[in-house]
Structures are given as C-alpha cells and as structure tokens.
KOLDO-388190 format. One record per residue (C-alpha): residue in one letter; residue number from 1; x, y, z. Coordinates in steps of 0.05 Angstrom, whole numbers. Example, Ala and Ser with C-alpha at 12.3 -4.5 7.8 and 13.67 -1.06 7.14 Angstrom:
residues 2
+----+-----+--------+--------+--------+
| aa |   i |     px |     py |     pz |
+----+-----+--------+--------+--------+
|  A |   1 |    246 |    -90 |    156 |
|  S |   2 |    273 |    -21 |    143 |
+----+-----+--------+--------+--------+
***
This chain:
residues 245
+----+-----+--------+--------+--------+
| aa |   i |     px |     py |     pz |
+----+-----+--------+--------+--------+
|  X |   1 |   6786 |   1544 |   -307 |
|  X |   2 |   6725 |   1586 |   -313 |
|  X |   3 |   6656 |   1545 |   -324 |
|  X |   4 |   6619 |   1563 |   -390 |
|  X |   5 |   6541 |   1590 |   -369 |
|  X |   6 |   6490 |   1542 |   -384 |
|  X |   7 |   6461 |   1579 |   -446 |
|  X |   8 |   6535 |   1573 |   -478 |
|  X |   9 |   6543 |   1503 |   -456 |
|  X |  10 |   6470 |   1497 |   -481 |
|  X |  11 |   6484 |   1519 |   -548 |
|  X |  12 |   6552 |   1489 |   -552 |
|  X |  13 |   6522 |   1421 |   -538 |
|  X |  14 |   6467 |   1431 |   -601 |
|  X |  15 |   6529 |   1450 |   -650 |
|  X |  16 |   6562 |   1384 |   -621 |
|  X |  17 |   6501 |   1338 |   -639 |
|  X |  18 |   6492 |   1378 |   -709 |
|  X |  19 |   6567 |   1374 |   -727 |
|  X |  20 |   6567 |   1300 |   -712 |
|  X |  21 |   6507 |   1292 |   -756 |
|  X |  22 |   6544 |   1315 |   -816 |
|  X |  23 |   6601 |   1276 |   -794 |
|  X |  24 |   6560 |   1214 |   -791 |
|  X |  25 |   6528 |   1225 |   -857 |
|  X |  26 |   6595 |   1230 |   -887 |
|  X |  27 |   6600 |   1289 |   -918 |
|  X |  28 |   6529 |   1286 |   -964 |
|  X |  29 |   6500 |   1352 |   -975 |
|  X |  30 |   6553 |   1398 |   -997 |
|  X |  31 |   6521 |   1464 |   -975 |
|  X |  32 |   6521 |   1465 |   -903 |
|  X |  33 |   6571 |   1510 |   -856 |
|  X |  34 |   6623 |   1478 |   -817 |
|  X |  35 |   6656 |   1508 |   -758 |
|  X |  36 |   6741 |   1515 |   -767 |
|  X |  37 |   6775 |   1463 |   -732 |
|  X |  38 |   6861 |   1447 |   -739 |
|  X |  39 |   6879 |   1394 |   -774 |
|  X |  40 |   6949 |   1360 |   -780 |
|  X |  41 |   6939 |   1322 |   -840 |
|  X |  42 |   6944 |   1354 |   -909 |
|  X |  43 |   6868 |   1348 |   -942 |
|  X |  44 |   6887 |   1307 |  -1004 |
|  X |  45 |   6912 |   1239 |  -1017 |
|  X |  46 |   6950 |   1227 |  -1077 |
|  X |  47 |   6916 |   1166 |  -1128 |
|  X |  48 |   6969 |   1128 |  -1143 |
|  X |  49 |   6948 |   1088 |  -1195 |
|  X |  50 |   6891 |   1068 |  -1239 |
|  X |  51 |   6886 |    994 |  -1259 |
|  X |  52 |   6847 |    932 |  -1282 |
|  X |  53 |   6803 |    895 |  -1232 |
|  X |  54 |   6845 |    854 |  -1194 |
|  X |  55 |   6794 |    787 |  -1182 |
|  X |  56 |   6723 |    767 |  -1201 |
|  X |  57 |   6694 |    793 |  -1134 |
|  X |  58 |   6624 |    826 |  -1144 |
|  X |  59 |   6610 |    883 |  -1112 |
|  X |  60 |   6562 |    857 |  -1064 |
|  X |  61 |   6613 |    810 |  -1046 |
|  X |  62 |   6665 |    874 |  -1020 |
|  X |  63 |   6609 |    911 |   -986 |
|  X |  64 |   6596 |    846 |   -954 |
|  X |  65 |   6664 |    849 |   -919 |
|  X |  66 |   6644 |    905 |   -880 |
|  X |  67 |   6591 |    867 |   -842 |
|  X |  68 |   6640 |    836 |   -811 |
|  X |  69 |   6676 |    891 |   -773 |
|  X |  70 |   6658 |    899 |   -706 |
|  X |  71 |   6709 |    950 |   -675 |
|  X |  72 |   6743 |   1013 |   -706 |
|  X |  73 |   6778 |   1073 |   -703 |
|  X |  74 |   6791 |   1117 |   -755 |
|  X |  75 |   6793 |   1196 |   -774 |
|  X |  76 |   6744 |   1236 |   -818 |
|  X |  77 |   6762 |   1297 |   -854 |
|  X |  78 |   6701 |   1322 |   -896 |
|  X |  79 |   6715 |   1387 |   -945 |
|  X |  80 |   6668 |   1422 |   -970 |
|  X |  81 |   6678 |   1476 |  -1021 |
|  X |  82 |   6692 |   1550 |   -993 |
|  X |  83 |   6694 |   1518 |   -917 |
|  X |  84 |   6749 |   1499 |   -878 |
|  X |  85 |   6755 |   1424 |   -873 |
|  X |  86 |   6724 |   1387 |   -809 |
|  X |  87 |   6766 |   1332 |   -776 |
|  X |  88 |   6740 |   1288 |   -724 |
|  X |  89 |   6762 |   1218 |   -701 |
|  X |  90 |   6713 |   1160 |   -691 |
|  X |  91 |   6716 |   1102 |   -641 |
|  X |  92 |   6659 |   1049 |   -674 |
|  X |  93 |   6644 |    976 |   -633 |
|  X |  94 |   6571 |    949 |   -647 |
|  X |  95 |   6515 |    990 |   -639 |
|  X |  96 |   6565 |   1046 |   -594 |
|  X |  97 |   6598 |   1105 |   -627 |
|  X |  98 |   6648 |   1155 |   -592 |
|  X |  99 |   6661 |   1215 |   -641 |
|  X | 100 |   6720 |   1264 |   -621 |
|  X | 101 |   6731 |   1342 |   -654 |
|  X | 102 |   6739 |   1407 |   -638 |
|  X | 103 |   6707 |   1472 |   -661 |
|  X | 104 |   6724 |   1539 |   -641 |
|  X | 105 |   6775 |   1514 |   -593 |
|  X | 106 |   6731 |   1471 |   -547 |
|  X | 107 |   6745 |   1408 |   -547 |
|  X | 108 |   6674 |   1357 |   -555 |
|  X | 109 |   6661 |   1286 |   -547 |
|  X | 110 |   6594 |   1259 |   -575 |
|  X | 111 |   6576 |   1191 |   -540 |
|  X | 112 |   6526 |   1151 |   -570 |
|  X | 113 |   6518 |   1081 |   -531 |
|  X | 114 |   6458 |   1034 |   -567 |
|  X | 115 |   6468 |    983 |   -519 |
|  X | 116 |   6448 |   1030 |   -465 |
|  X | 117 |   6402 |   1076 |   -508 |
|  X | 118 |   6443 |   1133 |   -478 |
|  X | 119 |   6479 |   1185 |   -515 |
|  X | 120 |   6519 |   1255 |   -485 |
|  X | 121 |   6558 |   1309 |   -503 |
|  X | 122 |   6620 |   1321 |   -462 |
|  X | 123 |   6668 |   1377 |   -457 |
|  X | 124 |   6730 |   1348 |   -431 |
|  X | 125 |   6762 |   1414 |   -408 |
|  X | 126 |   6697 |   1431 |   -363 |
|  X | 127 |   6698 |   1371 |   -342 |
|  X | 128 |   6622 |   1374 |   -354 |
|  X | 129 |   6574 |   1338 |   -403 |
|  X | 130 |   6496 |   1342 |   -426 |
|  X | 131 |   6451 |   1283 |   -426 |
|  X | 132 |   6404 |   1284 |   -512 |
|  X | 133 |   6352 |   1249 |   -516 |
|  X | 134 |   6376 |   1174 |   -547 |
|  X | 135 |   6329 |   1178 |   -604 |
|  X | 136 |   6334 |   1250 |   -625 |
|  X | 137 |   6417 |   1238 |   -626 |
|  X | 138 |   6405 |   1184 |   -671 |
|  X | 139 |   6355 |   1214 |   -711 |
|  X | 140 |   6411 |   1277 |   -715 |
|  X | 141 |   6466 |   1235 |   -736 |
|  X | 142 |   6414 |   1193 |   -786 |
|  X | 143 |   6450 |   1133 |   -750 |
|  X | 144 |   6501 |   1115 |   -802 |
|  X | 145 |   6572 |   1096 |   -782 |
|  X | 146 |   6623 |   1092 |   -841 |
|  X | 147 |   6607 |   1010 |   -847 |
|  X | 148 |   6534 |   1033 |   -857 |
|  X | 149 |   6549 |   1092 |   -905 |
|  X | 150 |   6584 |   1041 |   -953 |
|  X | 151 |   6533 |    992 |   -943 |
|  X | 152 |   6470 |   1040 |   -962 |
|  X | 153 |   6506 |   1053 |  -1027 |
|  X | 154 |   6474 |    992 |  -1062 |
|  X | 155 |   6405 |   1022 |  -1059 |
|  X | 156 |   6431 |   1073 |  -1108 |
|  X | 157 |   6456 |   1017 |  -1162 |
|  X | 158 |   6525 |   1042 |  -1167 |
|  X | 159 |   6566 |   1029 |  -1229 |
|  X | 160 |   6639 |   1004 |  -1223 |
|  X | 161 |   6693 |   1052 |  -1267 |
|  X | 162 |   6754 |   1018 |  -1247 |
|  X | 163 |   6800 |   1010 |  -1187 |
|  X | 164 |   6845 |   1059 |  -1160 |
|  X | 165 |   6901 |   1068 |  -1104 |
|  X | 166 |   6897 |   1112 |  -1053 |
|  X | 167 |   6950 |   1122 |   -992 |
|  X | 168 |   6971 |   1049 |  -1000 |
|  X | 169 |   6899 |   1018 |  -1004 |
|  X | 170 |   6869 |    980 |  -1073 |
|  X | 171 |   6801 |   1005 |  -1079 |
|  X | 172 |   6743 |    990 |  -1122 |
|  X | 173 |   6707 |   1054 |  -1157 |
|  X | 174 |   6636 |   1068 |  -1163 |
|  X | 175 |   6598 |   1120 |  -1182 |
|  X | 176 |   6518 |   1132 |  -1171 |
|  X | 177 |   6460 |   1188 |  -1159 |
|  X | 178 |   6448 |   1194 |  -1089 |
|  X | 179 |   6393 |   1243 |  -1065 |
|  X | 180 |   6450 |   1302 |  -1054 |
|  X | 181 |   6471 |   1297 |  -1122 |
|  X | 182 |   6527 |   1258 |  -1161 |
|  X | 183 |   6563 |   1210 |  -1124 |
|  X | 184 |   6634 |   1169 |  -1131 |
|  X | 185 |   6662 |   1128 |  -1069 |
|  X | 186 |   6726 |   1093 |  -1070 |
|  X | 187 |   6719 |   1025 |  -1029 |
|  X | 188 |   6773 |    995 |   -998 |
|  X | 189 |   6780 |    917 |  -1029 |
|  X | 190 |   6807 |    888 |   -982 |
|  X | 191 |   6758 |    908 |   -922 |
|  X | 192 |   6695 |    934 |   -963 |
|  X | 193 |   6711 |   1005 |   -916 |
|  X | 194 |   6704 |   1070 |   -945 |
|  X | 195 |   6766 |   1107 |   -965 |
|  X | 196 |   6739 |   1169 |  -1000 |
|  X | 197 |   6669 |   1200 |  -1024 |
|  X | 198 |   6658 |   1256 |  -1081 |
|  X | 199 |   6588 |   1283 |  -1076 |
|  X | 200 |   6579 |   1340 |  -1127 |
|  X | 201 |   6520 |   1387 |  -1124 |
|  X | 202 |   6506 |   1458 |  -1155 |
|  X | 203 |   6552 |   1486 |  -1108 |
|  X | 204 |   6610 |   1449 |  -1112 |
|  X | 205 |   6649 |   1381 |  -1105 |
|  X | 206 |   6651 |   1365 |  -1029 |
|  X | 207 |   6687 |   1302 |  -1004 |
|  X | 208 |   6705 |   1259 |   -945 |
|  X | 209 |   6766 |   1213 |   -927 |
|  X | 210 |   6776 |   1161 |   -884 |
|  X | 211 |   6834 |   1159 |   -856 |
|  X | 212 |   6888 |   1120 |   -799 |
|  X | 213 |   6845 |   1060 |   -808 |
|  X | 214 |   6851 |   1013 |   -748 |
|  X | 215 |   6812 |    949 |   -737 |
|  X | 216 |   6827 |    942 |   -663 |
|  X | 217 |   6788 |    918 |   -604 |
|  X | 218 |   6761 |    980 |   -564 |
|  X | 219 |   6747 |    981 |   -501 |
|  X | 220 |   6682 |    982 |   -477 |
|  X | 221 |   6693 |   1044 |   -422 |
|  X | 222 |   6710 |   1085 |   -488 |
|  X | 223 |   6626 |   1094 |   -502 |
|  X | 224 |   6615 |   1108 |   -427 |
|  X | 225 |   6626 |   1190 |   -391 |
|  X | 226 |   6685 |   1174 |   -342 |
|  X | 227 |   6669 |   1188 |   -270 |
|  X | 228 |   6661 |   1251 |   -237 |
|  X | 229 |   6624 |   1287 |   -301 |
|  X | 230 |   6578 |   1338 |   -285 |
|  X | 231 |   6517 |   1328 |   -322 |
|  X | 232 |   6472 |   1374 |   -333 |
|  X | 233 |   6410 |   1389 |   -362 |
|  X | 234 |   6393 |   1429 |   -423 |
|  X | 235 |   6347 |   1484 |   -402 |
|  X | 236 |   6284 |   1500 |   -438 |
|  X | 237 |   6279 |   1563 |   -482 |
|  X | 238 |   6346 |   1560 |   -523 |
|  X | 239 |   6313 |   1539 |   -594 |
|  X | 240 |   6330 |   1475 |   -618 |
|  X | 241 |   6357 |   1440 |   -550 |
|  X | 242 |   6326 |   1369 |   -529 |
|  X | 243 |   6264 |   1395 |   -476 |
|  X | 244 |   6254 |   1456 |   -512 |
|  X | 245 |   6186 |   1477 |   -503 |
+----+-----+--------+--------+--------+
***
C-alpha cells in the first residue's frame, strides 16, 4: 500500500484529535461539521413507552451508579442537523480511552492512556501512528468519557419529566440549560449510563446515542500502539499540529 506524505498524515492526525473531541463531548454544540463516515445502524431508536417512576431513587442516587463502572465499550452515533451522522466506538477502563472511526475512508484510532500520560493517533492501514502532546489531547477531547458527561449534568440542576424506554432500557428523563443551549438526556436506571442526549440550539436539534452497551473487562493492551508502529513526528508549519511554531 502506498504511504500517505507527512503533511496528509499531518493533517489527518489533527482531524483525528478534533473529531474525537466532539465525540468526547457528546454531541454538545450543534453547529460544527462532521466528516461522512458509514454506519450500519439506523440513526433512531424507537421510545417505547412513557411511564410513572418506577422507585423512590433520587437522581443523585442513579448518577451515582456510574461511579462505579470501571470498564466499557460502547458505540456513539452523534447527528447533527444537515450533517451526516458520526459513528465511532469507545473502549473506556480508568483513566485510558481507545476511540475507533473512520472518516473519509481511513480508518483512525485515538489512544489516550492517563496512566501513562501518553496519547496517539494511529492509522491501522499505514501501519503508522503520531505521538500529541498528553495534555493538549485532553484538553481537545475536554476529557469527558460518557460516565463523566452524565455525571457533569448535575451542575446544570436538571429537572426530571418522566421515564421513558428506549431499545429495551428504563431510563430516567431530565431536561436542563447547558451552555450549548437546551438540553434533555435520557439516563439509563439501571446503570446511571447515558442512553441519549437532545441539545437544541438556533440551528437545530442535534443528538447522541449510546449504543451496544457492554460492561466488560478490557484488556489493558487495548490503550497501548501494538508493536511495529511507525511513529512519527508532526512537523512544524501545518497550522494547528502539536509543535507548531
């Protein structure tokens, strides 16, 4: 296979760390383009049913079940309105994240290992990868995980409307103004994990789901670049890139 030139690999590598930084954010900020990638999955998820709350649990007491999960893997598909919808998958264990997607037929792998205080952007089919800067990667992705997303939701005093079923999951409703705009976030009961988000701004309704929800123990080689990589260094002058001068 022919090697992309470092300026493409360069530039590919920025739109990797910027894509997962919406991805990470979960959606919030409904203007922003988003590169076409294929997704299998249709976008919507029927609500199946609308209903009483089903026990006295508080709402602090359902985010608090999120805490507790310490490994996951689950897909994202975030829609925004007039875009084509974004799917990525997400390995989560601790402080390490592994986020999976394509975009404009390359296949890229952000790794973001906090116990090592590395993180990289790989490209499988070149068998190649760049080394970010730890901090700016996390800065990027504003270093929320899905677990974190529905956890920073209390700051905004949401208001319960009710519980609703979606794809098989009982989920408490809340609605609240977050800094993008209107917000509503459908919270699985029975693990405190986000199942969907609504944000709706002047240009539209844009939403994530969470979906193929696993609670599995990943392995720890999953946050690491396999061996043999080629890593290589982002040169200086493309606008943007970590070392940019």
């Amino acid at each position: 296979m022919m090697k992309m030139n470092i300026k493409t690999f360069g530039i590919l590598a920025l739109l990797a760390v910027l894509i997962v930084g919406v991805v990470l954010i979960s959606g919030c900020g409904g203007a922003s383009e988003k590169p076409e990638t294929p997704t299998e999955r249709p976008v919507t998820q029927p609500i199946e049913e609308t209903t009483t709350p089903p026990s006295d649990e508080s709402l602090s007491d359902v985010l608090a079940k999120a805490v507790g999960i310490g490994s996951v893997k689950y897909d994202m598909v975030i829609t925004i309105p007039g875009e084509p919808s974004v799917t990525s998958t997400v390995w989560m264990k601790g402080h390490n994240m592994r986020t999976e997607m394509t975009v404009e037929g390359q296949t890229m792998i952000m790794i973001m290992n906090g116990d090592k205080q590395e993180a990289y952007t790989y490209f499988p089919d070149e068998n190649m990868a760049t080394k970010i800067d730890f901090s700016q990667a996390t800065e990027s992705a504003t270093e929320k995980s899905a677990t974190e997303e529905v956890g920073s939701i209390e700051a905004y005093n949401p208001t319960g409307i009710g519980t609703e079923t979606i794809d098989g999951k009982l989920c408490t409703v809340v609605e609240y103004a977050s800094p993008e705009g209107k917000a509503k976030m459908w919270i699985w009961l029975e693990h405190g994990f986000p199942i969907r988000t609504e944000i709706t701004t002047p240009e539209g309704t844009g939403r994530t789901d969470w979906r193929n929800i696993e609670f599995v123990d990943i392995p720890d080689n999953m946050f690491e670049l396999p061996a043999g990589v080629e890593i290589m260094e982002i040169p200086a002058g493309i606008p943007g890139m970590p070392g940019d001068v």
